[in-house]
C-alpha positions as CSV (number, residue, x, y, z in Angstrom):
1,X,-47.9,-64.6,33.2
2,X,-45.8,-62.9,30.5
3,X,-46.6,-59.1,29.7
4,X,-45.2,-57.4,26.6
5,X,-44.9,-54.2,25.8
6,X,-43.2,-52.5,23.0
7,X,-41.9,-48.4,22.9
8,X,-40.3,-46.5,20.4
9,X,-37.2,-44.6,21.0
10,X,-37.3,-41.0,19.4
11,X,-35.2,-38.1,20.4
12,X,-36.3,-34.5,20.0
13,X,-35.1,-31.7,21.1
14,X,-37.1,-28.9,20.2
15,X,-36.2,-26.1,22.4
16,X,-33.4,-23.5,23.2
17,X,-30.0,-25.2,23.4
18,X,-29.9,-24.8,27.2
19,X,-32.8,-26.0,28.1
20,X,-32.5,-28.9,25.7
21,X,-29.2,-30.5,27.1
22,X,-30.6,-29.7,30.8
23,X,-33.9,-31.8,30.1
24,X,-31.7,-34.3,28.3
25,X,-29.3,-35.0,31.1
26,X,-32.1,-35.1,33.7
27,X,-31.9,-31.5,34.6
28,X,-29.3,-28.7,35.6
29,X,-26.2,-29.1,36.9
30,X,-25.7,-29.1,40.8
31,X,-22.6,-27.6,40.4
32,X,-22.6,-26.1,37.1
33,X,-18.7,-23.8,38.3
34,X,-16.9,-27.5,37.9
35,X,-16.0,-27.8,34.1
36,X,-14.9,-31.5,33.2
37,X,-11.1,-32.6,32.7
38,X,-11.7,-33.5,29.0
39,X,-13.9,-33.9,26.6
40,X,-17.1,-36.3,27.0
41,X,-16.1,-36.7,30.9
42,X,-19.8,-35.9,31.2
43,X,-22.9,-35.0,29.2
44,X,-21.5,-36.9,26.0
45,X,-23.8,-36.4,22.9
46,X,-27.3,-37.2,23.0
47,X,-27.7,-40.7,21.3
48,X,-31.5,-41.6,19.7
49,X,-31.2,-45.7,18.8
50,X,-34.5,-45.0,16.9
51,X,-35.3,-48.5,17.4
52,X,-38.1,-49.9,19.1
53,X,-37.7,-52.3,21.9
54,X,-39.7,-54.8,23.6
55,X,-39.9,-55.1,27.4
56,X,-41.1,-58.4,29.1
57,X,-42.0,-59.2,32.5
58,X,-40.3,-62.5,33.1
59,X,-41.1,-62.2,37.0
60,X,-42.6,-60.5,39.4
61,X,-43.8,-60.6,43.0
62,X,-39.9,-60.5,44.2
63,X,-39.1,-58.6,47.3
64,X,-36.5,-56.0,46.7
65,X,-34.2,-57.7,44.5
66,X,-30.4,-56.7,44.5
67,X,-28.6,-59.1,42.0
68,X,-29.0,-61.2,39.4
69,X,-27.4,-63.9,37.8
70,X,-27.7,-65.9,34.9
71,X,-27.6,-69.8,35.1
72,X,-26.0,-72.0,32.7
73,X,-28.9,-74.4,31.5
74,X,-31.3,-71.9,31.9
75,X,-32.9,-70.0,35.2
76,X,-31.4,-67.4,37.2
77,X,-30.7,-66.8,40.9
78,X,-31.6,-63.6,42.4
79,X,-31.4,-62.2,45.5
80,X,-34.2,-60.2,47.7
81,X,-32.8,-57.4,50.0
82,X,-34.2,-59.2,53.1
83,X,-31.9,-62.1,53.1
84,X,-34.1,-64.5,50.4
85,X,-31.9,-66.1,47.6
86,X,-34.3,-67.0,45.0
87,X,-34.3,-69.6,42.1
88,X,-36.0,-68.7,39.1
89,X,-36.8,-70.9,36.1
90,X,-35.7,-70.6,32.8
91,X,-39.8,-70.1,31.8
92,X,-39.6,-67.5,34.5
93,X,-41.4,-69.7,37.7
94,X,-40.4,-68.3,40.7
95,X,-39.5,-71.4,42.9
96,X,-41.9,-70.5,46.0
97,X,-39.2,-72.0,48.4
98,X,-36.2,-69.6,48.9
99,X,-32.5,-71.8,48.7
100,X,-32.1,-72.8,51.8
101,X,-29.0,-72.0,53.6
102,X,-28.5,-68.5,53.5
103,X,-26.6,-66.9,56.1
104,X,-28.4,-64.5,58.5
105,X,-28.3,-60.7,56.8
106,X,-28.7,-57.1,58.7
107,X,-31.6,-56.3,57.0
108,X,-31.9,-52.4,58.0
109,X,-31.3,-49.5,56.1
110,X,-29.2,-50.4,52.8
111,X,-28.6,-53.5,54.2
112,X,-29.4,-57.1,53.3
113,X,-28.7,-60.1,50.8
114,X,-27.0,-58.2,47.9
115,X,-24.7,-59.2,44.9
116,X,-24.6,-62.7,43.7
117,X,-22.3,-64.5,41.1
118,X,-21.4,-67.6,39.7
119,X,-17.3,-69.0,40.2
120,X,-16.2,-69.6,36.5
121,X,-16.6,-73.7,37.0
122,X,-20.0,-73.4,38.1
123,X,-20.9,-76.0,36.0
124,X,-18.8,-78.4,37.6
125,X,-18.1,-76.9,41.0
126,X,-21.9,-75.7,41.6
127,X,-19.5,-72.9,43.5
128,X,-21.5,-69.5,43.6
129,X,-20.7,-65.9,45.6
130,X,-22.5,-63.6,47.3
131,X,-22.2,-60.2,49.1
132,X,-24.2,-59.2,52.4
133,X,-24.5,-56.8,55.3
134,X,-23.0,-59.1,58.0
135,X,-24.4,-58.6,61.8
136,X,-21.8,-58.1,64.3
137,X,-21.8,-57.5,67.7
138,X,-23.8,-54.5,69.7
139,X,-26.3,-53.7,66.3
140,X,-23.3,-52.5,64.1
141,X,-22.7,-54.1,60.3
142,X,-20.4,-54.7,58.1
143,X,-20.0,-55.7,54.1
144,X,-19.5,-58.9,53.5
145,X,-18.5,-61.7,51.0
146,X,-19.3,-65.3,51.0
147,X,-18.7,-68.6,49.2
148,X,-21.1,-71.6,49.1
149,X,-22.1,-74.6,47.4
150,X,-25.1,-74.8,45.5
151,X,-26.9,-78.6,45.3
152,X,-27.7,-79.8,42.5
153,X,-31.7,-79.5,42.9
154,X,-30.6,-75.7,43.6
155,X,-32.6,-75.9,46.8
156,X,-29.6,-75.5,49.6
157,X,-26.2,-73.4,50.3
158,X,-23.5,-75.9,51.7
159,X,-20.2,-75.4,52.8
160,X,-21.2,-71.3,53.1
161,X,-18.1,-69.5,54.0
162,X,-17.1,-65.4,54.0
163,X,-13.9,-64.5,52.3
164,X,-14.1,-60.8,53.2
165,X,-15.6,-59.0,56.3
166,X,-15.1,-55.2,56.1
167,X,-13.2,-54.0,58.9
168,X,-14.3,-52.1,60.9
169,X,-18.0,-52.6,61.6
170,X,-20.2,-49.9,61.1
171,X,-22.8,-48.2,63.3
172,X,-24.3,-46.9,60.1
173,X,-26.6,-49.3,57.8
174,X,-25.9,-47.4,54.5
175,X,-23.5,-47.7,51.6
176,X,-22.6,-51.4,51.9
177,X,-21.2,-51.0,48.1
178,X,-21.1,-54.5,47.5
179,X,-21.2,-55.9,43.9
180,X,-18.5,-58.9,43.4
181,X,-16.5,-59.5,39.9
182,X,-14.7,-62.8,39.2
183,X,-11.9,-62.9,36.9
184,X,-8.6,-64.5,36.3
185,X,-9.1,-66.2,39.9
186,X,-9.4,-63.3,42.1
187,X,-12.8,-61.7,43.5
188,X,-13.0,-58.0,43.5
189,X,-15.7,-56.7,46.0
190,X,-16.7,-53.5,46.3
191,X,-17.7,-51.7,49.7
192,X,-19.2,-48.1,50.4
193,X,-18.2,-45.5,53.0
194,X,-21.4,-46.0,55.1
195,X,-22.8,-42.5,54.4
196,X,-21.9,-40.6,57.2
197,X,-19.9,-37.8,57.7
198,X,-17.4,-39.3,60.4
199,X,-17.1,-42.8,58.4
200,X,-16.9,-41.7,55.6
201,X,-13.4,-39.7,55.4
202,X,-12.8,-43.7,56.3
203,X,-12.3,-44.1,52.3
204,X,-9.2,-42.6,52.5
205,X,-7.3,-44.8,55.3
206,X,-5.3,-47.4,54.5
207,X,-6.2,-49.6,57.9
208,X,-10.2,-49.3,57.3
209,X,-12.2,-51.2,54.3
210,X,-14.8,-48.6,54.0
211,X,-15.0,-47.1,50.3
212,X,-12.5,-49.5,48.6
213,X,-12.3,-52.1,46.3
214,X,-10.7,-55.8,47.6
215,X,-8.8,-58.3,46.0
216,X,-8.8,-61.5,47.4
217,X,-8.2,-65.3,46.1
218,X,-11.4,-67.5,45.3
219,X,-11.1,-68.3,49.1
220,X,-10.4,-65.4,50.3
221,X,-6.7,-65.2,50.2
222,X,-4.2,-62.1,49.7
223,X,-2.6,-62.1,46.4
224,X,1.2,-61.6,46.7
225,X,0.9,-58.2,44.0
226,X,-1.8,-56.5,45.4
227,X,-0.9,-53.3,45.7
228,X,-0.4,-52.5,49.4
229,X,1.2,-55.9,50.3
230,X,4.1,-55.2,52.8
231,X,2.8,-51.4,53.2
232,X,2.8,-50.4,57.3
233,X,-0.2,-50.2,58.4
234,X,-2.5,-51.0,55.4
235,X,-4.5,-53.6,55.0
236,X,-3.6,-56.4,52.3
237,X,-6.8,-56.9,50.3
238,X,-7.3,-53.4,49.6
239,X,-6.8,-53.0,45.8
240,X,-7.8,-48.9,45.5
241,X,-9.3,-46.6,47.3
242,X,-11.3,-43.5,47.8
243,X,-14.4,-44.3,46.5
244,X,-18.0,-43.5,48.1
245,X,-20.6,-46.6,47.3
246,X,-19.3,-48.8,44.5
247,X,-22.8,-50.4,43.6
248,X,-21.6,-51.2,39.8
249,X,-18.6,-53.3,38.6
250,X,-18.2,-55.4,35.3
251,X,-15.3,-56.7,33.4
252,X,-15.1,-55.1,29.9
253,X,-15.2,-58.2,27.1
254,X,-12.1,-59.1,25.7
255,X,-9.6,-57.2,28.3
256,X,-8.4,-57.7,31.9
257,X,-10.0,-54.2,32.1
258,X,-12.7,-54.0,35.8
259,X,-14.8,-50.9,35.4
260,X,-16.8,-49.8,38.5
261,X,-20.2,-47.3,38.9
262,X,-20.3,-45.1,42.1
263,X,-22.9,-43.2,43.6
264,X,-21.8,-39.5,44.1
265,X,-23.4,-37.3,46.4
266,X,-25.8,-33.9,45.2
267,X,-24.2,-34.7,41.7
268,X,-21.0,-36.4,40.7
269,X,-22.2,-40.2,40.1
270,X,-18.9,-42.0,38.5
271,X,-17.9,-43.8,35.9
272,X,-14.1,-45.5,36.7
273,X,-11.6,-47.7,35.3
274,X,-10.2,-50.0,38.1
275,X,-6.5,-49.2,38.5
276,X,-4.5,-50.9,41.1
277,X,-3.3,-49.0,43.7
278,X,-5.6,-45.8,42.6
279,X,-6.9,-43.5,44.7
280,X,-10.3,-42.1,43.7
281,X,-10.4,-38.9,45.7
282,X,-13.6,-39.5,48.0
283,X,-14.5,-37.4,50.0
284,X,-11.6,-35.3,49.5
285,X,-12.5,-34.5,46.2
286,X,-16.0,-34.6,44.1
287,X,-17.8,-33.6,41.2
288,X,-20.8,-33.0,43.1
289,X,-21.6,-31.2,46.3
290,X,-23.3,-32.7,49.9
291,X,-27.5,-32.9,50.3
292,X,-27.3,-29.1,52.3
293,X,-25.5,-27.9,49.2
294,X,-22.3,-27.3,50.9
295,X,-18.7,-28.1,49.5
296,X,-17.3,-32.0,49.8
297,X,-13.7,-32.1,51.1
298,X,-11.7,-29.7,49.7
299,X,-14.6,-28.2,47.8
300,X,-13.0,-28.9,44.2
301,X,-13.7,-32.0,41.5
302,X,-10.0,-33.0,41.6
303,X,-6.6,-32.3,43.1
304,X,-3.4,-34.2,42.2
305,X,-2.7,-37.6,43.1
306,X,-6.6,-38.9,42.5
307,X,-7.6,-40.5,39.6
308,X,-10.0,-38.9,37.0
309,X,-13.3,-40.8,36.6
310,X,-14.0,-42.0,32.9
311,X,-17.5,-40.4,32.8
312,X,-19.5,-38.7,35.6
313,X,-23.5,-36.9,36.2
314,X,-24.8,-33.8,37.4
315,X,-27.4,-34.5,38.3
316,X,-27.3,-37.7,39.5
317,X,-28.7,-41.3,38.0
318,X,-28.3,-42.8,40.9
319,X,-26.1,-45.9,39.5
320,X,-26.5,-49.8,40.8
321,X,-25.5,-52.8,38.6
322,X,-24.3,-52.4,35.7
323,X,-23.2,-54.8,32.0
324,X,-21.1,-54.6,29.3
325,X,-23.3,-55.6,26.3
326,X,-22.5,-58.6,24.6
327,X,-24.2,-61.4,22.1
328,X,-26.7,-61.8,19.3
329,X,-29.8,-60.2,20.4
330,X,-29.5,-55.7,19.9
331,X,-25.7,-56.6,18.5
332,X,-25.6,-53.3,17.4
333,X,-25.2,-51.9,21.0
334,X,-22.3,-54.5,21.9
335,X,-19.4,-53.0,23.6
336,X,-21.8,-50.1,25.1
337,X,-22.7,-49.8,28.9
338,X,-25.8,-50.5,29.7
339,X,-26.3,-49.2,33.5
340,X,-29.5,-49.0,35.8
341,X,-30.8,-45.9,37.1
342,X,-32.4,-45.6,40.2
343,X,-33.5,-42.3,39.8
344,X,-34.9,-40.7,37.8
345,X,-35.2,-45.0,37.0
346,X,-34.8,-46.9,33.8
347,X,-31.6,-47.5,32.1
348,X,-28.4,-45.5,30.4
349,X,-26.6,-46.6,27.6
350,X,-23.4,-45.3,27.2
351,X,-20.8,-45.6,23.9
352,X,-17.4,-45.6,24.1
353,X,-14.4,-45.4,22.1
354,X,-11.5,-47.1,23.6
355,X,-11.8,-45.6,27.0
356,X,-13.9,-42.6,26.0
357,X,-17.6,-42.3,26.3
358,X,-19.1,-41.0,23.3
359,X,-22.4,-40.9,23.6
360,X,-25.2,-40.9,26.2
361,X,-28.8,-42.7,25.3
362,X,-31.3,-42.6,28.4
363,X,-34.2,-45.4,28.0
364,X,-37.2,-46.8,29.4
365,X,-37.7,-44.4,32.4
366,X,-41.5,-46.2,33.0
367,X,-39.6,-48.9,34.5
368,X,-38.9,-47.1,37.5
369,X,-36.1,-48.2,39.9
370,X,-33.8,-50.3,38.4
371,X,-31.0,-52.0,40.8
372,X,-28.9,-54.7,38.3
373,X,-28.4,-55.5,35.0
374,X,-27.9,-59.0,34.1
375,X,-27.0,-59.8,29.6
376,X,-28.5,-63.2,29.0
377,X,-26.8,-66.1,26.9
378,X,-28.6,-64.4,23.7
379,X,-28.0,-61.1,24.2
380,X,-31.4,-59.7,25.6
381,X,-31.0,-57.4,28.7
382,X,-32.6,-58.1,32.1
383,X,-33.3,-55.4,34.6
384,X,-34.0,-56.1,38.2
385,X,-36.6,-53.2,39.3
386,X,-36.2,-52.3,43.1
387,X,-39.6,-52.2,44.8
388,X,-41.6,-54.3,47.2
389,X,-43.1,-56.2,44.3
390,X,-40.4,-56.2,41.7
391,X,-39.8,-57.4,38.7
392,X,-37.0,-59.4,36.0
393,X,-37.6,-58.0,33.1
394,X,-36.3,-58.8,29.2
395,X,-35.4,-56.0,27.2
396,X,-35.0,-57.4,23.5
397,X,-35.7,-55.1,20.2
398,X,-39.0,-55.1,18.6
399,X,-39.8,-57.3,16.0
């Protein structure tokens, strides 16, 4: 059954200066000695919408869901962590049968059924993608993305085939990364550094796919202009680099432009701009510091040769999935980012002007963990809460 609920957005900040931005960017900086490279690189101006908005349980009763994605003619597909891809109605039925075909996931840690997208043809092609921990030999793992076939009753996976296996496997079942992006007839897939301290100076190497982004053909080819084609010793799909666990990636409307959202460590969460051939700095270089408080790297936010991020946080949110907002329904925020928060939870909406984020709006915190953002055919926002029993739910504005 449907549930609304309506809440009215109201900023207030009633307190010393200090104290105020603190509580409004979730609390004091980690490291409060690194100053920002420009202007709005973090804690851009508080935004207050002032407008109510309506929340709406569309489903529930899903098992850690990762990704969503919205179908054509109605419905969605989403996927649960444990290795379930799910059909859901457009009246918001979950199908009880999971789609059938599915390939075997490494469901530990981090791990599991992840990302999911539809090829640009769907309608025709009934071609989706997904991303997934893949099992390997002697319990190690590795990211992974895979094409199938969808039939038409959208109960079965046919012709299910990787186009990316992150090399080398991982002892480690954390940071898989692993959101997917089509455009212009390439797949971009993100991966993650798998956490620990040995893999992941991994990011940087030119012969290891940990903490990259990949560029492959819609079956998995190498595009003859990626960046590193012909390079000794590098690997072919790798696009950029130096990045710790890519969880977020969306093309902006109306440009070629890829943006990507990064968990940081004790602070430094990132907002970047996809750049061929750029090197993001991790774990050489970060805005925040490790869990024991000690320095990343070289213990400073930047050095030369990495590429500023757009927008970072100190303290963290904790980014996943992540939309630019586009259609009819809250037109007023299209062009903004609106981004999930796993913790402290809800979602952030960010402003930007050109490239520059110029404002900061956090929202609907009582949602708790939220893993992906999904913008329907009219406009209205679904989340995808992260629990044991969670939830697609609508975010439209109040009537």
């Amino acid at each position: 059954m449907k549930q609304h609920f309506a809440f009215a957005l109201f900023a207030s900040l009633a307190f010393t200066p200090a104290v105020a931005q603190d509580e409004a960017y979730g609390g004091a900086k980690n490291v409060p000695e690194f100053s920002p490279a420009f202007e709005n690189q973090t804690r851009a101006p508080v935004l207050s919408s002032d407008v109510a908005l309506n929340t709406e349980i569309v489903a529930s009763g899903l098992a850690n869901p990762w990704g969503i994605a919205a179908l054509p003619n109605g419905g969605y597909l989403v996927t649960e962590r444990e290795g379930r891809l799910r059909l859901l109605t457009a009246t918001g039925e979950l199908v009880e049968d999971p789609i059938e075909g599915v390939p075997t996931v490494f469901n530990e840690g981090q791990g599991g059924l992840l990302d999911v997208a539809l090829a640009p043809d769907f309608e025709e092609s009934q071609v989706i993608f997904f991303t997934y921990s893949k099992p390997t030999d002697n319990n190690l793992s590795a990211t992974a993305a895979a094409r199938a076939v969808l039939s038409k009753d959208m109960r079965s996976l046919t012709e299910v085939r990787d186009i990316f296996v992150q090399t080398p496997p991982s002892p480690t079942p954390m940071h898989y990364g692993s959101r997917i992006v089509l455009h212009d007839g390439y797949a971009y897939i993100t991966t993650g550094d798998h956490s620990s301290v040995q893999e992941r100076v991994f990011a940087q190497d030119f012969d290891k796919t940990y903490g990259k982004v990949i560029r492959v053909t819609m079956d998995g080819e190498i595009p003859a202009d990626n960046p590193f084609v012909g390079q000794d010793g590098a690997i072919e799909t790798i696009y950029a680099l130096g990045m710790r666990n890519v969880q977020g990636a969306a093309q902006r409307p109306g440009t070629e432009q890829i943006w990507l959202l990064s968990h940081g460590p004790k602070g430094g969460d990132e907002l970047n701009k996809l750049q061929a051939g750029a090197n993001y700095g991790w774990p050489a270089v970060s805005y925040g510091e490790n869990y024991n408080g000690s320095p990343v790297g070289s213990g400073g936010p930047r050095a030369r040769g990495f590429v500023e991020p757009q927008y970072y946080w100190d303290p963290v949110i904790a980014p996943s999935g992540f939309a630019f907002k586009t259609g009819d329904e809250l037109s007023a925020w299209n062009g903004n980012i609106i981004a999930s928060s796993l913790n402290p939870g809800g979602i952030v909406r960010l402003t930007l002007d050109g490239d520059i984020v110029t404002g900061e709006e956090r929202l609907l915190p009582e949602l708790g963990r939220v893993r992906d953002i999904e913008i329907d055919q009219d406009g209205s926002i679904l989340v995808l809460t992260d629990s044991d029993d969670g939830q697609v739910v609508r975010i439209t504005a109040a009537e």
